[in-house]
C-alpha positions as CSV (number, residue, x, y, z in Angstrom):
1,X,0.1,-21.5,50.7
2,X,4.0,-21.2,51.4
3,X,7.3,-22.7,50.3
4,X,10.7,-22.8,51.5
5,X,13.4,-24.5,49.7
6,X,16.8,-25.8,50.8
7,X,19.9,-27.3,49.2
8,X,23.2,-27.0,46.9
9,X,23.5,-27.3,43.3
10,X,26.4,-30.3,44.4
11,X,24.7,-31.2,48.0
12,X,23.0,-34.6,48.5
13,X,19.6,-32.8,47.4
14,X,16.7,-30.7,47.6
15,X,14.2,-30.0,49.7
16,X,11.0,-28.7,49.3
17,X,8.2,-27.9,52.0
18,X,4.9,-26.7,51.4
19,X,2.3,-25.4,53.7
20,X,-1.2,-24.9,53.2
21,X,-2.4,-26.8,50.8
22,X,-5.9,-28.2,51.0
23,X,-6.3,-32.1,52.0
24,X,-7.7,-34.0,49.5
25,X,-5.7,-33.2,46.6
26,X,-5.1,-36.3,44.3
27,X,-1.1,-36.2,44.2
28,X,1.3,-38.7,43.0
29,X,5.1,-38.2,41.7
30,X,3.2,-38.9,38.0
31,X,1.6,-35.1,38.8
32,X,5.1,-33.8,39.2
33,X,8.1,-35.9,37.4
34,X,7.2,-35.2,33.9
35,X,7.4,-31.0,34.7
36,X,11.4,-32.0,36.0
37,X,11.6,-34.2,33.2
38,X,10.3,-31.1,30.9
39,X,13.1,-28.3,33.1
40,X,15.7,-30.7,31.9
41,X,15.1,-30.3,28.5
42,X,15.9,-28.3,25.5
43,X,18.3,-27.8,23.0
44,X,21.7,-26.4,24.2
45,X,21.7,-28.0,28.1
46,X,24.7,-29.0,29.1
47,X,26.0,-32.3,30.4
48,X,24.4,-32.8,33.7
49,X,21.2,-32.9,32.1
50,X,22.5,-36.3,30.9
51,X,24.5,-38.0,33.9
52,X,21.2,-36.5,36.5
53,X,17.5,-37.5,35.7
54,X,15.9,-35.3,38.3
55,X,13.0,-37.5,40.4
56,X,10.7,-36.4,43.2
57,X,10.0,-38.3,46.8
58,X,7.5,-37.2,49.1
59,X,8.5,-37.1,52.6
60,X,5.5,-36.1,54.3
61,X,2.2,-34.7,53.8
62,X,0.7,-37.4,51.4
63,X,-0.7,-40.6,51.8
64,X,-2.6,-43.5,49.5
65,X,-2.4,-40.4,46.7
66,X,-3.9,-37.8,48.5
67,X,-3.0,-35.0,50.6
68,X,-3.5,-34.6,54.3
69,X,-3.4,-31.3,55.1
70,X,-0.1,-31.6,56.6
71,X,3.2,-29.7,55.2
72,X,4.0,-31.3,52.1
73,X,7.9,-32.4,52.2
74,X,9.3,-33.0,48.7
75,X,12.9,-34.5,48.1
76,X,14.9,-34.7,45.0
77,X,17.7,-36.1,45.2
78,X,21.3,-34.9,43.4
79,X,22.4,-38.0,41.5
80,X,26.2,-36.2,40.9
81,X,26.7,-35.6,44.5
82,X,28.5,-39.0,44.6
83,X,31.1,-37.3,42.6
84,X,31.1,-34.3,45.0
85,X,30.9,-35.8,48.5
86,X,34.4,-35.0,49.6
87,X,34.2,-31.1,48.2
88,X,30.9,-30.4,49.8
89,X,31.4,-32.5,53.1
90,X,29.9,-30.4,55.8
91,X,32.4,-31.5,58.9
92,X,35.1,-29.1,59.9
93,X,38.4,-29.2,58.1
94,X,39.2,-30.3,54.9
95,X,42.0,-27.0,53.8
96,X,43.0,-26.6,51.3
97,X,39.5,-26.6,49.9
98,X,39.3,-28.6,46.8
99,X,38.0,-26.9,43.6
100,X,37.9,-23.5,45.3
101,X,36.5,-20.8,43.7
102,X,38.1,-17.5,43.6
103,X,38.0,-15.8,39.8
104,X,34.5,-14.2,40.3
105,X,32.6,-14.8,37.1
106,X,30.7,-11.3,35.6
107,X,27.1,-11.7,35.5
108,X,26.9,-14.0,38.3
109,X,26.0,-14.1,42.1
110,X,30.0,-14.4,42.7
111,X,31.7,-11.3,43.5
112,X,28.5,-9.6,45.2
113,X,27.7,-12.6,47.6
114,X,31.6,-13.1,47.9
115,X,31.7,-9.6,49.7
116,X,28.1,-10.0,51.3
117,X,28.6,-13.4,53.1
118,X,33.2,-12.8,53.3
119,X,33.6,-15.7,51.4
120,X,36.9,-16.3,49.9
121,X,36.0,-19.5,48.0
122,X,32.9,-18.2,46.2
123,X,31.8,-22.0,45.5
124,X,30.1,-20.8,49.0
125,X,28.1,-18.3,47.0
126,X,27.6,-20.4,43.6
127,X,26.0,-23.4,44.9
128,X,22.8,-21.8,46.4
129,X,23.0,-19.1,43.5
130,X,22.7,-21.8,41.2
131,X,19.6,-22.3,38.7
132,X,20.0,-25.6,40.2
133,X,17.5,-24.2,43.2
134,X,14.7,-24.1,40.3
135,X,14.2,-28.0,40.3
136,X,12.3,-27.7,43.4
137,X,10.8,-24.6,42.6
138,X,9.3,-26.4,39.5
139,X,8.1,-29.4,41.6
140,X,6.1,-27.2,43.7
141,X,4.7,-25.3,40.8
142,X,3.7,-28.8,39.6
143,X,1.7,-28.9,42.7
144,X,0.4,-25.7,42.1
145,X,-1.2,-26.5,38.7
146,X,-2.5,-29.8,39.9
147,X,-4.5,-27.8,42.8
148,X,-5.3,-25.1,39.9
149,X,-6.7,-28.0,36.9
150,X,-9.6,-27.9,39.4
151,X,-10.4,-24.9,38.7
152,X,-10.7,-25.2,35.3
153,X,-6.7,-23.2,35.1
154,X,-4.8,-24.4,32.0
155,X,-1.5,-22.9,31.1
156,X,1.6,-23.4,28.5
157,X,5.0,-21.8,28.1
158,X,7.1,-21.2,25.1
159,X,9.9,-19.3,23.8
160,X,9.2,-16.2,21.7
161,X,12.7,-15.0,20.4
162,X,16.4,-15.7,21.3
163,X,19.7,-15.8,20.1
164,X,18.7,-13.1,18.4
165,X,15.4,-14.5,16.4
166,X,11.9,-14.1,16.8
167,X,9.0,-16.0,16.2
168,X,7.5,-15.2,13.5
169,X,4.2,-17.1,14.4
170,X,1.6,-15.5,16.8
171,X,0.5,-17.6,19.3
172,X,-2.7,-19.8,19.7
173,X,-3.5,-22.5,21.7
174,X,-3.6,-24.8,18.7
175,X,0.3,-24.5,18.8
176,X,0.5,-26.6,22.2
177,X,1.6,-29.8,20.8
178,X,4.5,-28.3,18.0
179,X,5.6,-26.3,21.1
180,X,5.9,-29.2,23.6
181,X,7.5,-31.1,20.7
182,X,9.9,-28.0,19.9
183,X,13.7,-29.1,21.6
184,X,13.5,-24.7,21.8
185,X,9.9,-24.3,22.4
186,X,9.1,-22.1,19.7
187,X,5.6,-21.9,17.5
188,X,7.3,-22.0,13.8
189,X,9.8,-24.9,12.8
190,X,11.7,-22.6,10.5
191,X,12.5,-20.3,13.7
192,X,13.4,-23.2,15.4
193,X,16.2,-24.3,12.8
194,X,17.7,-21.1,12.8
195,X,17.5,-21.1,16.4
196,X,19.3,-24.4,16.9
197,X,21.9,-23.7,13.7
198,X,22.6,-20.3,16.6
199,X,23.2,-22.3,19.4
200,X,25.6,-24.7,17.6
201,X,27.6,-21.7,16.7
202,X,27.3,-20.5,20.0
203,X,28.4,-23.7,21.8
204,X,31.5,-23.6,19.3
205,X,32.3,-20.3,19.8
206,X,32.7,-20.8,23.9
207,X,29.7,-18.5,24.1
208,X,26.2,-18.2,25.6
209,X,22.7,-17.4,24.5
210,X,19.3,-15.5,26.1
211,X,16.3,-15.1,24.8
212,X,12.5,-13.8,25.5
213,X,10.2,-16.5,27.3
214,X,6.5,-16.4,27.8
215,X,3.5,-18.3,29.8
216,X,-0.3,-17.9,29.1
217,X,-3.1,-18.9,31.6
218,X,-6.4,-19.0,31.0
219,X,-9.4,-20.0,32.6
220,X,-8.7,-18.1,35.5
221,X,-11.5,-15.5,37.6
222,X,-11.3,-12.0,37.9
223,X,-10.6,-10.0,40.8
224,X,-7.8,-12.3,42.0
225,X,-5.2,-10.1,44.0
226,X,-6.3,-6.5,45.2
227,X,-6.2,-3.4,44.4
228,X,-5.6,-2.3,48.5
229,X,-2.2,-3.2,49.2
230,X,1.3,-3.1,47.2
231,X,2.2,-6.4,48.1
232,X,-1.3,-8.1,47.2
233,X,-1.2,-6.9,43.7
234,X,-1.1,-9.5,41.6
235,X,0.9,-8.5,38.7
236,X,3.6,-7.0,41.3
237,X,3.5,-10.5,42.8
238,X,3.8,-12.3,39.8
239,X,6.6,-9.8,39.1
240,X,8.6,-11.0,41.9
241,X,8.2,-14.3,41.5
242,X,9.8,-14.2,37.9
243,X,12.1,-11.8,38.8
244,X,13.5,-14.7,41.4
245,X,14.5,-16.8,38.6
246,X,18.2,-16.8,38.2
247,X,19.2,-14.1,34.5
248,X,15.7,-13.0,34.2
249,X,16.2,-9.2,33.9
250,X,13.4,-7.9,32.8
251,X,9.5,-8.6,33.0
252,X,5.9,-7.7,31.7
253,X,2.8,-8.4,32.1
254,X,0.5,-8.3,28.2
255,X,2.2,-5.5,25.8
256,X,3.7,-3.5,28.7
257,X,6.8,-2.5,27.4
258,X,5.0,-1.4,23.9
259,X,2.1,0.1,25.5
260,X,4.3,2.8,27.3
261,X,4.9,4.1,24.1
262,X,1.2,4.8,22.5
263,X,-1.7,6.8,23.6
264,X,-4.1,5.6,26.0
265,X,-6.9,4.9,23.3
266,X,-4.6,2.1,21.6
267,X,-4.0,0.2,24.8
268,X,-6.6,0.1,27.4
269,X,-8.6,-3.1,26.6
270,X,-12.5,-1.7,25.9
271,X,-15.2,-3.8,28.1
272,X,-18.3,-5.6,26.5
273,X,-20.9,-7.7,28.0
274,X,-23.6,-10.5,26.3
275,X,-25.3,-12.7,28.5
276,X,-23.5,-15.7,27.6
277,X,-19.8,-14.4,28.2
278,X,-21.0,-11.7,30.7
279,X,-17.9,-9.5,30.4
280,X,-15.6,-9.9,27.7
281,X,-12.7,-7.8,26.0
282,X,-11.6,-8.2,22.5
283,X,-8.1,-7.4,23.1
284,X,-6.0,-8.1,26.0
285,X,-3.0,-5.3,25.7
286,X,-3.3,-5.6,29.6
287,X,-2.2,-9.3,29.6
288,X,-4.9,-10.0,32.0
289,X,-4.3,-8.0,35.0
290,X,-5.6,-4.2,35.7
291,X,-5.4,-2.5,39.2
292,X,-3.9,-5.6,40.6
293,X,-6.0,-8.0,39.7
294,X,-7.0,-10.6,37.2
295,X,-9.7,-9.3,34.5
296,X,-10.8,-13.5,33.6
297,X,-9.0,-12.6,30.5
298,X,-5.8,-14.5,29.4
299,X,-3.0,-13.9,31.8
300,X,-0.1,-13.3,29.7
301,X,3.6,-13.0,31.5
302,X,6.9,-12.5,29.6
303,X,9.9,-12.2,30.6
304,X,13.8,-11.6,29.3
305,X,16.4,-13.6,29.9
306,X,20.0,-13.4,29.5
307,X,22.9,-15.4,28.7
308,X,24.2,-17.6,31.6
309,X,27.3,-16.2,32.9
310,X,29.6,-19.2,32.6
311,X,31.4,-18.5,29.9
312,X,34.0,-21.5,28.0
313,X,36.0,-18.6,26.5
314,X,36.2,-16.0,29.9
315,X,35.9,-12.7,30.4
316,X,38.6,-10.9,32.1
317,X,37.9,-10.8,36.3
318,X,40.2,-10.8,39.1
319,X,40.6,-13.0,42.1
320,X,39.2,-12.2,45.2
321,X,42.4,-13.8,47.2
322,X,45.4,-12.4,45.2
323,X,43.6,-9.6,43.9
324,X,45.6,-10.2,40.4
325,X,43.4,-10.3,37.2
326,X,42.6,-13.2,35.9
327,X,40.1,-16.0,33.3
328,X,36.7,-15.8,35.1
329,X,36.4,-19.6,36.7
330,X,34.3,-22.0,34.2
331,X,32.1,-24.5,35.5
332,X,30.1,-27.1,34.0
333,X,27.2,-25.4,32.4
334,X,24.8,-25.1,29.2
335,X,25.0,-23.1,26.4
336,X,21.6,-21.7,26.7
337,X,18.9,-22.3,28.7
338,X,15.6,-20.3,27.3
339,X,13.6,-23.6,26.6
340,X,13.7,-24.5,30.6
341,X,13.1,-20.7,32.0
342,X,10.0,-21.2,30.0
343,X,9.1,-24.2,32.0
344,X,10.1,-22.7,35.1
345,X,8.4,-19.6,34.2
346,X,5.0,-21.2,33.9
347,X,5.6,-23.2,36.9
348,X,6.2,-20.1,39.2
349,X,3.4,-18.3,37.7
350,X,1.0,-20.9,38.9
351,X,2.6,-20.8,42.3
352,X,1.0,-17.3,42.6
353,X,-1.7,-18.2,41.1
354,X,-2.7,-21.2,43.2
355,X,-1.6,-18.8,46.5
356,X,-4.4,-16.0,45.2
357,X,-7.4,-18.6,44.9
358,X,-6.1,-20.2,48.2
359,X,-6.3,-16.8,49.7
360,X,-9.6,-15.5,47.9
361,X,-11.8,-18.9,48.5
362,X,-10.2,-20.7,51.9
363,X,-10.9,-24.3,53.0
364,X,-9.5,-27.0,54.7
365,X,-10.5,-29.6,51.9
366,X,-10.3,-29.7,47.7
367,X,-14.6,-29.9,47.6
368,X,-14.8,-26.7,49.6
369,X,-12.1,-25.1,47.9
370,X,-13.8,-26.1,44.5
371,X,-17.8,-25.5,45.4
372,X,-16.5,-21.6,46.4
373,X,-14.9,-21.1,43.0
374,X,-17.6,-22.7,41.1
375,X,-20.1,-20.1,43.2
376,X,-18.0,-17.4,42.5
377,X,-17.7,-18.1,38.7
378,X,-21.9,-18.2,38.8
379,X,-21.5,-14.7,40.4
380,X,-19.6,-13.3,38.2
381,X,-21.7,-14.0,35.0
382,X,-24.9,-12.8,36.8
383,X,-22.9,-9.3,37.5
């Protein structure tokens, strides 16, 4: 399975198309509207997240609720490019440029793919840098763990620590529901009010907040990826893939970063076996993954994410057409966005996810797909 996704943050819209999938699949905008609705969300968004309700359309590739087999072509549609259609008008002309871009802002995809692309107004650079790309990213990660409910995949996403506060509540999976119903994702509700109290300040100070996001699988069958090639391992894979996300700078898979730091005999995972489980581990420092692959244990992904570059109150910069310092240029943005990288953290993750069992099982149709992983599962527990 493949994606390719097109579009500006202030074009017309976004387009999505997705190759591979198996026909068969029950799909309706129901399977994906309510993980756009979810990206949208979360305390400290800014204002487009009101005046734009993000929708899908499918273009091609399903018909009466099912897919055919066929590239799957996705639309959403920008609701606030009626406000832009003169600024981002494709035809030639149109100097001077209205609301140019030329104070390059730090932390941003600015100055670098200013002086990659020789872009002068670096609204050039912004529009396709913009997290604004993840919408569709998201939708086809909605996809993804549609395709991946069949085989018995569930998932969830929340937010660990930010704005300087962590959670001080471990996570289980009886936390789902206060973490859905958390406007910051978090597990514990006295987090979440310090939390929120921090982005106020924040927000009045002209500032901007990161944070520590996670997403949890489970359900899903060991020996997914390999252990033969670099680019088939599939913690490197997931790697990329939240690496992709625009001001995540850091990722691991389990304990990673803490496990460097202690001796072998209090991280590896120890292996057991009973002939109802077959093989189990009663830890899972590994975060599911080990020489590439998935163990069947809980895949467990975090990843760091820093403030979003646009500041209210600028940092100092200088223009890339006079040269002369200057206010890094403010556009509309949020004050923090942790709550939605978690969302689109656990829809990226089951991008990869989906791919692996598409490449591991084959077949043309959801039955065949689902009667091979089924097999395999039986396999595994007689092993």
């Amino acid at each position: 399975m493949r994606f390719l996704t097109a579009g500006e943050s202030h074009g017309p819209q976004l387009t999505g198309i997705v190759e591979g999938l198996p026909s068969q699949l029950p799909l309706s905008l129901e399977d994906i509207n309510p993980w756009l609705k979810k990206r949208q969300g979360g305390y400290g968004r800014g204002r487009r997240m009101i005046i734009e309700t993000d929708s899908v359309e499918f273009a091609s590739g399903v018909r009466a609720g099912r897919t055919t087999g066929a590239p799957l072509t996705l639309v959403i549609q920008n609701t606030d490019y009626r406000n832009w259609t003169e600024i981002m008008n494709p035809a030639p002309g149109g100097e001077p440029r209205k609301k140019a871009l030329t104070a390059a802002r730090p932390g941003h995809a600015d100055l670098s793919g200013g002086i990659k692309y020789a872009h002068k107004d670096l609204r050039d650079v912004l529009e396709r840098a913009s997290a604004r790309e993840t919408a569709m990213r998201v939708a086809v990660g909605a996809i993804a763990h549609k395709l991946l409910s069949f085989f018995g995949v569930q998932s969830v996403a929340y937010v660990a620590g930010m704005a300087g506060v962590w959670s001080p509540q471990p996570f289980d999976w009886s936390l789902v529901e206060q973490v859905e119903a958390s406007p910051v994702r978090m597990t514990d509700l006295q987090t979440e009010a310090e939390v929120i109290r921090r982005i106020d300040a924040a927000k009045a100070a002209g500032d901007t907040l990161g944070g520590i996001i996670e997403a949890r699988f489970r359900g899903v069958v060991p020996g997914l990826g390999s252990q033969m090639h670099w680019d088939q391992k599939l913690d490197g894979r997931i790697a990329q893939m939240a690496m992709s996300i625009p001001a995540i700078k850091g990722v691991e898979i389990g304990t990673g970063f803490d496990n460097a730091m202690k001796p072998g005999s209090e991280v590896h995972d120890a292996i057991y076996w009973d002939e109802a489980r077959g093989y189990y581990r009663q830890t899972n420092r590994a975060g599911g993954t080990e020489g590439g692959m998935s163990t069947g244990e809980e895949l467990v992904v975090r990843a760091a994410l820093k403030p979003i570059a646009t500041l209210m109150k600028p940092l100092p910069t200088v223009d890339v057409v006079t040269h002369a310092a200057a206010d890094a240029a403010r556009e509309r943005s949020d004050t923090t966005a942790v709550p939605a990288a978690s969302v689109i953290l656990e829809a990226l993750v089951g991008i990869v996810l989906a791919q692996v069992y598409l490449e591991k099982f084959g077949g043309d149709t959801l039955d065949e797909l689902v009667e091979r992983v089924e097999r395999y599962k039986a396999r595994v527990l007689a092993y």
